[in-house]
C-alpha positions, 0 to 999 in steps of 0.5 A: 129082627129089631125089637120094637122099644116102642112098646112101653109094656108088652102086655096080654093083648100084645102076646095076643096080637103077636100069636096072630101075626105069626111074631115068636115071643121070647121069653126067658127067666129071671130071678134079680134086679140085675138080671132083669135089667139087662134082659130087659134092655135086650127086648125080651118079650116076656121075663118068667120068675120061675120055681127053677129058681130053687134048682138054680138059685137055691140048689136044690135038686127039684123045684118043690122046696120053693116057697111062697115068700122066697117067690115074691122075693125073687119077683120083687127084684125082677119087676124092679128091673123091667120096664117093658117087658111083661112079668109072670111069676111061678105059684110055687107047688103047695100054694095052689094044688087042690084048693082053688081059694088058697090059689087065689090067695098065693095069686094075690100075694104075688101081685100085691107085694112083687107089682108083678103082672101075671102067675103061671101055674101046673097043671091041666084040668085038674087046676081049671077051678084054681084059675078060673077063680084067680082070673075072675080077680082081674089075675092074668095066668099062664098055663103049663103042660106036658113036663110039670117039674112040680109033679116029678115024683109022680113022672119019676123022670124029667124024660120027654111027656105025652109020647103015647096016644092017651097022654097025648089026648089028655094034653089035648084036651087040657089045653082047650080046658086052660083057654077056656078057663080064661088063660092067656097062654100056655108053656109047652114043656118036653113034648113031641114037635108034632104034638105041639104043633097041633095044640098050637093050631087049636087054640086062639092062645100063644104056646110057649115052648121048651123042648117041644119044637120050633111050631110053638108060638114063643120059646123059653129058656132057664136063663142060667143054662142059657148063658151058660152059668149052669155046668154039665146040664145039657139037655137037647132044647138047650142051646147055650149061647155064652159060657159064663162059667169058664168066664167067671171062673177065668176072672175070679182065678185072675183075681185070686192071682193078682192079689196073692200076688201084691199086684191088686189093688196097685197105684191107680187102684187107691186113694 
C-alpha cells in the first residue's frame, strides 16, 4: 500500500479518521535525529520516543531508570527529524505516578523543550486524574494497558497480561476510563488477540498493538528489534525484518581489516 505523502502532519484527527476507515496505523520507535529522518521518510504514521530508550539505548535491564531530562533529549533529536509524522513521548515513571500536578508538568516540559506532539503514559484508571488534568492544557495523550513495563517489579515478569477473567474486565473497563478521560489512543501491550479485539470494537479511540494480535487498530514495534540491531531478543510479536547486527559487525570487521592492513585510507581515499 502507497503512504500518502500528502499529509503535511498526521495528527490526532487523522489517527481518528484512519480508526474509522479501517486504515492500520504504523507506528515504531525512535530515539535520534537520524533514525527519524529515515522512518520519517518511509511514512511511518506515528514515531513514539519510548522509555525503552533506556533498555536500548542506555543499557539497562528495565525502563525505569530513564529521566525526565534524558526523555527530552531523546525527543528533541526525534522531532527534528520528522516532518510528517506525529510525536508522542513517553513520560518517564517517577514523572507522573500519583500526582496529577506533577504529571501535568513533566507534560509540559516535553512539549515545550522537545516541540513534540503528544505524551503517553502507564496505566488505567488510577492515572485518569493525571491525564484528565494534562489534557485540559491542550496536552494530547496516549494511553497504555495490559504489560505496563514501568510496573515490572509489581507483574515480576513481562509474560502475556489480562489472561484471566478479572484482569481481563479490569482492562476493559480501564479502557473505556482513558477514552473518556480524553485520550486519544491506546497501545495494547501482550495481551490475548481475542481481548484486544474486543476493547478495540468498544472504543471510538484507535489501539495500538504490540503482542496483542492483527485486530488492533495500528501495531508498534522497538525499532532496534525490529531492524535487528538488538541480539537474542525474540520475543513471538516480533518480527525482525533486517539484521543490522550481523551487518554492522561484518562492516565494522571489514573496517579493522583493511586498516590493520595498510589498505585504508588508500590513494583515492587522501588528499
Amino acid at each position: 500500500m502507497s503512504v500518502n505523502k500528502e499529509i503535511k502532519r498526521i495528527t490526532t484527527h487523522i489517527l481518528q479518521e484512519m480508526k474509522h476507515r479501517g486504515e492500520k496505523i504504523a507506528m515504531l520507535t525512535a530515539y535520534d535525529y537520524s533514525m527519524a529522518t529515515i522512518l520519517d521518510d518511509a511514512g511511518l504514521d506515528v514515531l513514539l520516543v519510548g522509555d525503552s530508550a533506556s533498555n536500548v539505548m542506555a543499557g539497562h535491564e528495565t525502563t525505569l531508570p530513564i529521566t525526565l531530562d534524558q526523555m527530552i533529549y531523546h525527543a528533541q533529536g526525534v522531532v527534528r527529524g520528522a516532518s510528517r509524522a506525529f510525536v508522542v513521548v513517553d513520560l518517564p515513571f517517577g514523572s507522573y505516578q500519583g500526582n496529577s500536578k506533577e504529571a501535568l508538568n513533566s507534560a509540559i516540559r516535553i512539549m515545550k523543550e522537545s516541540g513534540a506532539h503528544g505524551v503517553k503514559l502507564e496505566g488505567g484508571v488510577e492515572v485518569v486524574e493525571s491525564i484528565q488534568r494534562i489534557i485540559t492544557a491542550g496536552i494530547p495523550v496516549m494511553g497504555h494497558l495490559g504489560l505496563t513495563p514501568q510496573s515490572i517489579y509489581k507483574f515480576g515478569t513481562y509474560t502475556v497480561r489480562a489472561k484471566d477473567e478479572e484482569e481481563a474486565n479490569k482492562l476493559k473497563t480501564d479502557i473505556i476510563a482513558l477514552q473518556n478521560a480524553g485520550c486519544f489512543a491506546v497501545v495494547l501491550e501482550k495481551i490475548p488477540a481475542k481481548l484486544a479485539k474486543e476493547v478495540t470494537e468498544s472504543v471510538n479511540i484507535p489501539t495500538i498493538g504490540i503482542g496483542a494480535g492483527p485486530s488492533c487498530d495500528g501495531q508498534v514495534l522497538v525499532v532496534n528489534d525490529m531492524i535487528g540491531l538488538t541480539k537474542g531478543f525474540k520475543p513471538r510479536f516480533l518480527r525482525q525484518y533486517i539484521n543490522l547486527y550481523d551487518g554492522i559487525l561484518g562492516a565494522a570487521q571489514s573496517y579493522i581489516k583493511d586498516v590493520k592492513a595498510k589498505d585504508f585510507p588508500n590513494e583515492k581515499e587522501q588528499y
